[in-house]
Backbone atoms as SQL, in Angstrom:
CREATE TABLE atoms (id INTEGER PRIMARY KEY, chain TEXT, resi INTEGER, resn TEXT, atom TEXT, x REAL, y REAL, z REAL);
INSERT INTO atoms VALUES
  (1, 'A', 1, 'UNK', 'N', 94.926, 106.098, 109.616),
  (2, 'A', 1, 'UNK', 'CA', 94.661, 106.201, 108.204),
  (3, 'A', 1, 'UNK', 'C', 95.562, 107.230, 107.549),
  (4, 'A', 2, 'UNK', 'N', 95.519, 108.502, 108.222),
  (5, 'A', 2, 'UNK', 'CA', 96.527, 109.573, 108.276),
  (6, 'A', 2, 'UNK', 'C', 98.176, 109.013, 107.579),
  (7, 'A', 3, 'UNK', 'N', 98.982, 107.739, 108.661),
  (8, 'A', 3, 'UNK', 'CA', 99.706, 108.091, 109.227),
  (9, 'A', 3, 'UNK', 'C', 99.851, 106.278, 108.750),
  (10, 'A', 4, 'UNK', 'N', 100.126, 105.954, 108.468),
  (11, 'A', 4, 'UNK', 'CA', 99.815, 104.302, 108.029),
  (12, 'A', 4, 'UNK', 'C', 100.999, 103.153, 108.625),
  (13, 'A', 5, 'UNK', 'N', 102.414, 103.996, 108.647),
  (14, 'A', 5, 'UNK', 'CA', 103.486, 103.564, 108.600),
  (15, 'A', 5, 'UNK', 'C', 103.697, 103.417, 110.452),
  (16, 'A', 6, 'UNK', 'N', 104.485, 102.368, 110.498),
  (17, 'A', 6, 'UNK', 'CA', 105.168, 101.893, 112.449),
  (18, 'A', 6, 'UNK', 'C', 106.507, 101.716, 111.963),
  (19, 'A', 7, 'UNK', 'N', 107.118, 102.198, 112.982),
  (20, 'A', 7, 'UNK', 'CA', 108.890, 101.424, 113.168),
  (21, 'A', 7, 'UNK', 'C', 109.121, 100.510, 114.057),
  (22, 'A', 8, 'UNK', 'N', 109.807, 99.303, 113.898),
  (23, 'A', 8, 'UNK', 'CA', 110.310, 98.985, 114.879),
  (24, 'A', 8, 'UNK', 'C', 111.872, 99.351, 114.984),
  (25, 'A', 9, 'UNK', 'N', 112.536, 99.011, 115.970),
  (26, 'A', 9, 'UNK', 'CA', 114.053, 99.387, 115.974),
  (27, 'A', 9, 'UNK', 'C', 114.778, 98.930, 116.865),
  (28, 'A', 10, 'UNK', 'N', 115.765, 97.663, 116.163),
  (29, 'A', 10, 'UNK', 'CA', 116.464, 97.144, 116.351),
  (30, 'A', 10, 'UNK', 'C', 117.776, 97.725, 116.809),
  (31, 'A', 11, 'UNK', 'N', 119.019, 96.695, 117.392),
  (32, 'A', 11, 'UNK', 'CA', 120.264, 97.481, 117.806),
  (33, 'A', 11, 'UNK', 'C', 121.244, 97.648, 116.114),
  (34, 'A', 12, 'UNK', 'N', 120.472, 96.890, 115.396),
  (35, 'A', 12, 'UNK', 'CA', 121.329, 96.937, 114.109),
  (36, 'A', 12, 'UNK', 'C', 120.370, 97.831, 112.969),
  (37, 'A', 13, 'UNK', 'N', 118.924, 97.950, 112.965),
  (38, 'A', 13, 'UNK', 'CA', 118.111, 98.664, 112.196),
  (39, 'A', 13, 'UNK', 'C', 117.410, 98.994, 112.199),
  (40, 'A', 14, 'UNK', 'N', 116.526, 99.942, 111.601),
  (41, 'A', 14, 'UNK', 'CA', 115.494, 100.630, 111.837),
  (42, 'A', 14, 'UNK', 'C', 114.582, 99.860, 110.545),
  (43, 'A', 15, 'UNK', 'N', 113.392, 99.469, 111.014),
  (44, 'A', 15, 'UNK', 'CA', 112.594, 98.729, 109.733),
  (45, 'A', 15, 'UNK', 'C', 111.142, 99.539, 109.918),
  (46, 'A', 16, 'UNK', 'N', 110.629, 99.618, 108.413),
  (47, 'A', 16, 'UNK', 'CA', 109.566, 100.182, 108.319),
  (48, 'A', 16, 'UNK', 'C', 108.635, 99.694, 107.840),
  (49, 'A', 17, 'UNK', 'N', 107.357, 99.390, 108.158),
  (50, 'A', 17, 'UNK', 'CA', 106.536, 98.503, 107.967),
  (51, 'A', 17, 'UNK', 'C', 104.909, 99.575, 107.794),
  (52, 'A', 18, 'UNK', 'N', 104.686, 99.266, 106.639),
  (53, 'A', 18, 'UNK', 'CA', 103.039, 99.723, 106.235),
  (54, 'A', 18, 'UNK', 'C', 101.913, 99.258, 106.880),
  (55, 'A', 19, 'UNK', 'N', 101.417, 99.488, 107.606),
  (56, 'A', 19, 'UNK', 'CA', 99.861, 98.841, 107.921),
  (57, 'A', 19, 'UNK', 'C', 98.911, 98.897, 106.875),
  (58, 'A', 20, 'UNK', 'N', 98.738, 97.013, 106.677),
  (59, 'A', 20, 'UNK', 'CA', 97.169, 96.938, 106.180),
  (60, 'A', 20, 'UNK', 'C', 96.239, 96.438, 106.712),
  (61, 'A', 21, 'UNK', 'N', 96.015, 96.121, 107.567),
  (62, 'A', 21, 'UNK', 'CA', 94.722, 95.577, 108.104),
  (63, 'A', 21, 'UNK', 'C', 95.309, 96.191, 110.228),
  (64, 'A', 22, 'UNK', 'N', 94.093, 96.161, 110.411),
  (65, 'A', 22, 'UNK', 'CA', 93.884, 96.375, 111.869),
  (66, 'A', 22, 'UNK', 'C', 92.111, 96.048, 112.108),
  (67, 'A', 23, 'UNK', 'N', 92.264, 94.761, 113.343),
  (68, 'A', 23, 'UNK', 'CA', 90.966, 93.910, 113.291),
  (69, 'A', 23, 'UNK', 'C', 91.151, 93.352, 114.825),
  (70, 'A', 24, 'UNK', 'N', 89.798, 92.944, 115.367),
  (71, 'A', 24, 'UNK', 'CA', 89.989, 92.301, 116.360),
  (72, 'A', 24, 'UNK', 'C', 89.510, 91.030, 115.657),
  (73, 'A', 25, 'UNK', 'N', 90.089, 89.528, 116.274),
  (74, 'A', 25, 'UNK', 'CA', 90.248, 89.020, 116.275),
  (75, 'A', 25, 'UNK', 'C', 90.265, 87.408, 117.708),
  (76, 'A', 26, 'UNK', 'N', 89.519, 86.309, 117.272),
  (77, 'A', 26, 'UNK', 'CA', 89.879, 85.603, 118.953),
  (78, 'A', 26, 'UNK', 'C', 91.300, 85.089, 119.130),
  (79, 'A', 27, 'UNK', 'N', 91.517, 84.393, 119.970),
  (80, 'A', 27, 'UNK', 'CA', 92.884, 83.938, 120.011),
  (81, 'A', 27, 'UNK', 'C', 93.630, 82.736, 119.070),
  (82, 'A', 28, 'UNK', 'N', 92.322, 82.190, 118.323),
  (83, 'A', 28, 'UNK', 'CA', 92.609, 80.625, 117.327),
  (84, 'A', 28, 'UNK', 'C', 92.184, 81.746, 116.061),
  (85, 'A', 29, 'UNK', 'N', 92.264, 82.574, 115.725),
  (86, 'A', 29, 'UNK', 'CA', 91.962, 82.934, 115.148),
  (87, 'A', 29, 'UNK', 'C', 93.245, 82.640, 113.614),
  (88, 'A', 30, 'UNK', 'N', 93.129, 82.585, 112.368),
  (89, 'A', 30, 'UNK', 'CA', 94.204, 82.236, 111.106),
  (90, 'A', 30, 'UNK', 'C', 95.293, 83.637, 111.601),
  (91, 'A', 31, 'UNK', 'N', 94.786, 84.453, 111.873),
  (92, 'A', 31, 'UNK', 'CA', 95.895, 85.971, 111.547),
  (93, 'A', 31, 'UNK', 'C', 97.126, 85.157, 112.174),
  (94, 'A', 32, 'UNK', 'N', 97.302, 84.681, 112.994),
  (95, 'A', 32, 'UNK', 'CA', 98.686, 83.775, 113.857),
  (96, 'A', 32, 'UNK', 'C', 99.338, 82.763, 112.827),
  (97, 'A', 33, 'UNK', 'N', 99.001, 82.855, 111.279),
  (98, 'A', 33, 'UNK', 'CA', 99.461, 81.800, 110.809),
  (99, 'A', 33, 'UNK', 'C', 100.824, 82.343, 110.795),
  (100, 'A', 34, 'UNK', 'N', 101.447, 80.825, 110.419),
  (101, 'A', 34, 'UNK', 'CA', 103.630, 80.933, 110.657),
  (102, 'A', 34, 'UNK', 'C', 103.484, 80.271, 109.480),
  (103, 'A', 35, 'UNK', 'N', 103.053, 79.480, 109.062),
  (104, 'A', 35, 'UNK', 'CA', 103.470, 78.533, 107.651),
  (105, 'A', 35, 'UNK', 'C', 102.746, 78.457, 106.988),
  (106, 'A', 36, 'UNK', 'N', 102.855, 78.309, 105.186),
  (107, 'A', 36, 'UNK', 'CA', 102.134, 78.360, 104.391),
  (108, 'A', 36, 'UNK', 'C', 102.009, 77.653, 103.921),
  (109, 'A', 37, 'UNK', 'N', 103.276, 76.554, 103.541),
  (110, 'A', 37, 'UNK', 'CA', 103.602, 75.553, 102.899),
  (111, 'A', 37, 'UNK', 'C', 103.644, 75.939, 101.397),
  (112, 'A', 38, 'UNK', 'N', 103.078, 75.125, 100.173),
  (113, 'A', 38, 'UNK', 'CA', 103.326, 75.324, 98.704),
  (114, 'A', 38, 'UNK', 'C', 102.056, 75.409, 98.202),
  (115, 'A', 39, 'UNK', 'N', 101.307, 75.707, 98.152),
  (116, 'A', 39, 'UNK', 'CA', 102.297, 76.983, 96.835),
  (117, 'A', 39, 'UNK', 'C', 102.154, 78.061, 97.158),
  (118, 'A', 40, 'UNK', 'N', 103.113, 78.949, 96.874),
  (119, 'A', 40, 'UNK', 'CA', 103.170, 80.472, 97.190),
  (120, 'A', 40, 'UNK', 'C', 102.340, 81.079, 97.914),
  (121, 'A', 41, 'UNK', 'N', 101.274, 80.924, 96.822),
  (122, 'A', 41, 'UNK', 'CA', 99.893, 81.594, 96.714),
  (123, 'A', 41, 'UNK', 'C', 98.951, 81.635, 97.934),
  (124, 'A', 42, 'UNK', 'N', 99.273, 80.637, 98.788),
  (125, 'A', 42, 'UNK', 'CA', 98.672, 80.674, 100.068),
  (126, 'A', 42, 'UNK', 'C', 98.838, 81.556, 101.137),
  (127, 'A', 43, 'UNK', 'N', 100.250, 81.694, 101.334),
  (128, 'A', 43, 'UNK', 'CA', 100.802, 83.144, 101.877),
  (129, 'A', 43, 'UNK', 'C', 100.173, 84.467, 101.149),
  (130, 'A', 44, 'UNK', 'N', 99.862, 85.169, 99.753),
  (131, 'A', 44, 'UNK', 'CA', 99.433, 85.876, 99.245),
  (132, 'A', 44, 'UNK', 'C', 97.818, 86.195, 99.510),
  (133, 'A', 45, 'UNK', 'N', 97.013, 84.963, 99.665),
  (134, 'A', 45, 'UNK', 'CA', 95.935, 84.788, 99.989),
  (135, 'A', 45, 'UNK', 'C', 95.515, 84.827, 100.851),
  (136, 'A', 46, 'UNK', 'N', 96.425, 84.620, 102.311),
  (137, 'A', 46, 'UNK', 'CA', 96.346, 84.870, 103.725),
  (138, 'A', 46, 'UNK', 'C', 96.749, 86.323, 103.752),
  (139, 'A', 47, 'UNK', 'N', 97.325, 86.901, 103.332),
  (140, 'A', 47, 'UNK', 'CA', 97.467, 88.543, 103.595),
  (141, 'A', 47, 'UNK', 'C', 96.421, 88.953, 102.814),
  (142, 'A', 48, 'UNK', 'N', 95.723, 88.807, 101.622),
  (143, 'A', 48, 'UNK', 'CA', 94.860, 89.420, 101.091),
  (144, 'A', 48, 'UNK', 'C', 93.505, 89.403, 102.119),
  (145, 'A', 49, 'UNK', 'N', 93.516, 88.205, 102.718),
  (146, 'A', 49, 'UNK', 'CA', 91.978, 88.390, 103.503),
  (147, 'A', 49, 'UNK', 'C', 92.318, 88.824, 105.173),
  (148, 'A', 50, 'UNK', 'N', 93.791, 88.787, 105.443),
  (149, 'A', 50, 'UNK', 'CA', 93.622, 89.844, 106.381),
  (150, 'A', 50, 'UNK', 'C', 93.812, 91.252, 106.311),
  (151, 'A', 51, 'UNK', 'N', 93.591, 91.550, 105.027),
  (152, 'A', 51, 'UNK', 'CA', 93.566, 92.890, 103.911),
  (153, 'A', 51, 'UNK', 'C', 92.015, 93.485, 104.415),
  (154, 'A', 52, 'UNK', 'N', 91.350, 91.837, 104.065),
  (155, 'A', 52, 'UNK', 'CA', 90.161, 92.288, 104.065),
  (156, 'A', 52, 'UNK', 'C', 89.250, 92.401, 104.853),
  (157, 'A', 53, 'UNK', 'N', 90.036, 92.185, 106.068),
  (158, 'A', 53, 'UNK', 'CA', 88.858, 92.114, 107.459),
  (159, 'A', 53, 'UNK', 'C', 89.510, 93.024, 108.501),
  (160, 'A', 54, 'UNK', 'N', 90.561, 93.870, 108.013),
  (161, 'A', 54, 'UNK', 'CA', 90.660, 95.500, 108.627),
  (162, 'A', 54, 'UNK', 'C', 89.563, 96.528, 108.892),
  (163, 'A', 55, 'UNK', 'N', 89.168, 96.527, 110.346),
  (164, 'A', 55, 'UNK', 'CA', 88.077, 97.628, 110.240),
  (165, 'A', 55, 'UNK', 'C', 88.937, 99.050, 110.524),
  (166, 'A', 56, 'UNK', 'N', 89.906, 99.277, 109.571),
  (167, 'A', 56, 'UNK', 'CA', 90.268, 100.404, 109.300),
  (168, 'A', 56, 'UNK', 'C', 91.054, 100.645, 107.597),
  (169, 'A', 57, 'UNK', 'N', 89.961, 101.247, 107.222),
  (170, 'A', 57, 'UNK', 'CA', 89.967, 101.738, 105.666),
  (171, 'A', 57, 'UNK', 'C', 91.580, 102.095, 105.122),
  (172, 'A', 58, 'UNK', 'N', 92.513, 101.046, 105.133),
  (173, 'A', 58, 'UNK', 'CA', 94.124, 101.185, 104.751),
  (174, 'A', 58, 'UNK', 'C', 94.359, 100.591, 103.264),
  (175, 'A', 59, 'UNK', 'N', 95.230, 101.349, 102.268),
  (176, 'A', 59, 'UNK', 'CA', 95.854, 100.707, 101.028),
  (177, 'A', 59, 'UNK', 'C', 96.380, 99.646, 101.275),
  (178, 'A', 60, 'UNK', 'N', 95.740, 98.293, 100.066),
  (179, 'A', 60, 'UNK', 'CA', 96.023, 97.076, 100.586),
  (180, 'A', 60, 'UNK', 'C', 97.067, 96.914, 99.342),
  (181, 'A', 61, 'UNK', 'N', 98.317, 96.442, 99.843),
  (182, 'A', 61, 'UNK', 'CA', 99.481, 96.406, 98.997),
  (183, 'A', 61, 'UNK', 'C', 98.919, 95.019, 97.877),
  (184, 'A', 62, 'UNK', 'N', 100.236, 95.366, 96.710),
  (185, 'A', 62, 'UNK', 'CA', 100.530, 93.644, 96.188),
  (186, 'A', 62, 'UNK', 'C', 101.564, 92.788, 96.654),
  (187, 'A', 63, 'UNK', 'N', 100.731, 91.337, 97.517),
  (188, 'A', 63, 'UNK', 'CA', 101.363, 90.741, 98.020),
  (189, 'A', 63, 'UNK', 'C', 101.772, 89.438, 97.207),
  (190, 'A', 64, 'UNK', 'N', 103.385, 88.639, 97.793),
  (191, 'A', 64, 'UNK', 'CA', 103.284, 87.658, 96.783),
  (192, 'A', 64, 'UNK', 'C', 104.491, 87.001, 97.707),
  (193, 'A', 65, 'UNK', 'N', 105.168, 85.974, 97.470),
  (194, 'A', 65, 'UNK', 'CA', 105.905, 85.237, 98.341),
  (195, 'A', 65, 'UNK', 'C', 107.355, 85.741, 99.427),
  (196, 'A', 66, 'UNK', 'N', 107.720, 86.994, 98.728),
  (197, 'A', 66, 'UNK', 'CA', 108.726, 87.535, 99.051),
  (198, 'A', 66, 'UNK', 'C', 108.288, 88.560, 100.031),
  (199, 'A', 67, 'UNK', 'N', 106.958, 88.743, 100.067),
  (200, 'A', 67, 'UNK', 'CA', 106.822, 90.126, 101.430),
  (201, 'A', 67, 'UNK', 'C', 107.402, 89.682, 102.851),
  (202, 'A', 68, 'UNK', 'N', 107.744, 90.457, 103.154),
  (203, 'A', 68, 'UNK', 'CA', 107.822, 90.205, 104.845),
  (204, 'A', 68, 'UNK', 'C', 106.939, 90.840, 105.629),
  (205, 'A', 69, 'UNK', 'N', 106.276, 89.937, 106.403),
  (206, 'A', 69, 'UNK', 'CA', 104.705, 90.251, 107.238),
  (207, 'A', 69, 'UNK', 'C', 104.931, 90.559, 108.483),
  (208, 'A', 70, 'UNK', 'N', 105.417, 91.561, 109.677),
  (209, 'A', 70, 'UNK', 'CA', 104.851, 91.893, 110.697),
  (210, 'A', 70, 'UNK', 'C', 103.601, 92.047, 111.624),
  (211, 'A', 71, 'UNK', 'N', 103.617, 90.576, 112.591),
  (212, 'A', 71, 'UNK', 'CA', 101.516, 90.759, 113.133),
  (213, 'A', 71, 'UNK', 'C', 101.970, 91.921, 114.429),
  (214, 'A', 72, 'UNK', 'N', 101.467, 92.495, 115.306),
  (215, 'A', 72, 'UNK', 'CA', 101.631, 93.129, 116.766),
  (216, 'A', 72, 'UNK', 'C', 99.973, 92.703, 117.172),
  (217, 'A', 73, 'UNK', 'N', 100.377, 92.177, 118.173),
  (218, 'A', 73, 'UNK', 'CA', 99.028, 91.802, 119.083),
  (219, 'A', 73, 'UNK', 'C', 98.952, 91.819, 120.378),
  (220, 'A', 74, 'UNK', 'N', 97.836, 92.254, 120.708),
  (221, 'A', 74, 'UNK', 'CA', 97.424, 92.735, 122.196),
  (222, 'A', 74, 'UNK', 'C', 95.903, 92.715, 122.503),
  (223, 'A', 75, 'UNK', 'N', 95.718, 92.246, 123.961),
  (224, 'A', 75, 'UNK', 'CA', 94.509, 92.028, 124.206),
  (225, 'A', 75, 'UNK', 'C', 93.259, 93.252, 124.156),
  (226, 'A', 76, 'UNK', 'N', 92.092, 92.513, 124.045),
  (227, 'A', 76, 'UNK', 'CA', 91.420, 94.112, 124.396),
  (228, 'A', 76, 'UNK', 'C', 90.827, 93.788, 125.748),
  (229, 'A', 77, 'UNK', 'N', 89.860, 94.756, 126.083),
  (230, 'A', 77, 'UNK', 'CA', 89.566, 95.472, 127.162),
  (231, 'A', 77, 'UNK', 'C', 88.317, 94.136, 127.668),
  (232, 'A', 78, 'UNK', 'N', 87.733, 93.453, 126.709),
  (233, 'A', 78, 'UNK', 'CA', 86.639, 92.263, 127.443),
  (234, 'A', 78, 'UNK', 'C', 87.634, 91.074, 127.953),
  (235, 'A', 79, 'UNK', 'N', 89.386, 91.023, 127.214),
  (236, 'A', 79, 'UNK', 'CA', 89.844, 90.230, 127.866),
  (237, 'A', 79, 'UNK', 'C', 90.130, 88.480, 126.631),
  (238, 'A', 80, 'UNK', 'N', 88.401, 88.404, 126.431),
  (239, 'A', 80, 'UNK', 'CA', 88.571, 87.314, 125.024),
  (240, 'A', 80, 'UNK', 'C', 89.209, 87.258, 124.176),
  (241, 'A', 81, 'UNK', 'N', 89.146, 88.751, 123.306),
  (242, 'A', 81, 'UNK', 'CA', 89.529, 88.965, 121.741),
  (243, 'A', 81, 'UNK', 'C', 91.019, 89.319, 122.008),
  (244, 'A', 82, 'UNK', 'N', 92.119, 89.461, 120.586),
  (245, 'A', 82, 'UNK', 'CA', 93.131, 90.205, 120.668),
  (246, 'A', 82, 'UNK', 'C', 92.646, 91.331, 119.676),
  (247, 'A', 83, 'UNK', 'N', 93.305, 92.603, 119.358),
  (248, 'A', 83, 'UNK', 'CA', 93.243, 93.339, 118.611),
  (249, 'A', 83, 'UNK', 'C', 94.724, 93.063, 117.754),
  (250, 'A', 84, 'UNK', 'N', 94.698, 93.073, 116.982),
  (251, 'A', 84, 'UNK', 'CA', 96.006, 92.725, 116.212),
  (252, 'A', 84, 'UNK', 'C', 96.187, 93.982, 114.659),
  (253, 'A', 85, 'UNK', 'N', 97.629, 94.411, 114.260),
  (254, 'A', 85, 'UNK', 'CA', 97.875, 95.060, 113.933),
  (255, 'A', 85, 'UNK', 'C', 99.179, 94.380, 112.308),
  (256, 'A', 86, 'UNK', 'N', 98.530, 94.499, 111.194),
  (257, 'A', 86, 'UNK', 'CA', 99.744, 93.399, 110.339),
  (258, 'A', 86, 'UNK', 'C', 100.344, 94.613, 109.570),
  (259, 'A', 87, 'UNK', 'N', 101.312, 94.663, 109.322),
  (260, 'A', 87, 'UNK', 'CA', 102.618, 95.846, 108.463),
  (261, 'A', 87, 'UNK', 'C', 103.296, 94.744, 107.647),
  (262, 'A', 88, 'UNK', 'N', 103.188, 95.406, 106.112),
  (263, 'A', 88, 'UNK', 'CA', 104.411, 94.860, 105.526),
  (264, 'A', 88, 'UNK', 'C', 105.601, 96.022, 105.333),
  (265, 'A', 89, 'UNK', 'N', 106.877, 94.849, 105.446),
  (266, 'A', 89, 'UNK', 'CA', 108.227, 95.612, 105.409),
  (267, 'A', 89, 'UNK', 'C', 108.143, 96.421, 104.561),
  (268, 'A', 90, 'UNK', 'N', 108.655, 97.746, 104.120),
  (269, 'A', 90, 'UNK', 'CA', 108.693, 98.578, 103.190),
  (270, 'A', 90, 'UNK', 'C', 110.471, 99.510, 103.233),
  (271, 'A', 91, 'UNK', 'N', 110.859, 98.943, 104.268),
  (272, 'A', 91, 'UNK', 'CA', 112.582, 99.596, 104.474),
  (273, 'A', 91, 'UNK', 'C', 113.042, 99.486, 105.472),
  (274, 'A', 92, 'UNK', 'N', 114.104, 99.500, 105.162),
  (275, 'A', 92, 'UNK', 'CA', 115.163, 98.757, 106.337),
  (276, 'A', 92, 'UNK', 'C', 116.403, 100.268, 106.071),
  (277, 'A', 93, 'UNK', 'N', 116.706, 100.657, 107.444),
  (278, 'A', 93, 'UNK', 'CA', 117.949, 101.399, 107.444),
  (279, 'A', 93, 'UNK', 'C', 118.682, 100.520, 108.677),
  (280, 'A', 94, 'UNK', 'N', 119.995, 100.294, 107.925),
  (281, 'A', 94, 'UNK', 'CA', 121.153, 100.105, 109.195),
  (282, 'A', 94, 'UNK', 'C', 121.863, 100.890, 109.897),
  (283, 'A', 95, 'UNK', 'N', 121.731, 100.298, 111.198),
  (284, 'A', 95, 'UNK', 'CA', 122.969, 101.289, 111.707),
  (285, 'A', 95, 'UNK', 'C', 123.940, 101.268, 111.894);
């Protein structure tokens, strides 16, 4: 909550990505969506409700067709669920 922001880092950049939501989740679960199709608004609407099912109290950005969405996912400890982690891009440095 502190600390909101992850890097990843590439051989060409360093990208910075905001966390808004952090949730467990099963494995069919929507957070895995790849496509939105038309209209926009569906992509916007899929980040807003995985905005909203973060059980960790994070600033939920304004989203809209142009964000770029980072998921990170990993199992938990019963083995069933994943815990999953979504960042939007917020900066890019090259190297």
């Amino acid at each position: 909550q502190q600390e909101p922001y992850f890097w990843i880092h590439t051989p060409g950049a360093v990208y910075t990505y905001q966390a808004f939501s952090v949730h467990t989740i099963s494995p069919e679960s929507d957070a895995y969506t790849l496509f939105f199709g038309i209209p926009d608004q569906a992509f916007a609407d899929w980040a807003e409700k995985m905005a909203s099912e973060s059980e960790v109290s994070l600033e939920t950005p304004v989203f809209d067709s142009g964000n770029k969405i980072v998921t990170l996912s990993t199992c938990t400890s019963d083995g069933s669920d994943r815990y999953v982690v979504h960042g939007i891009l917020c900066g890019v440095v090259n190297r």
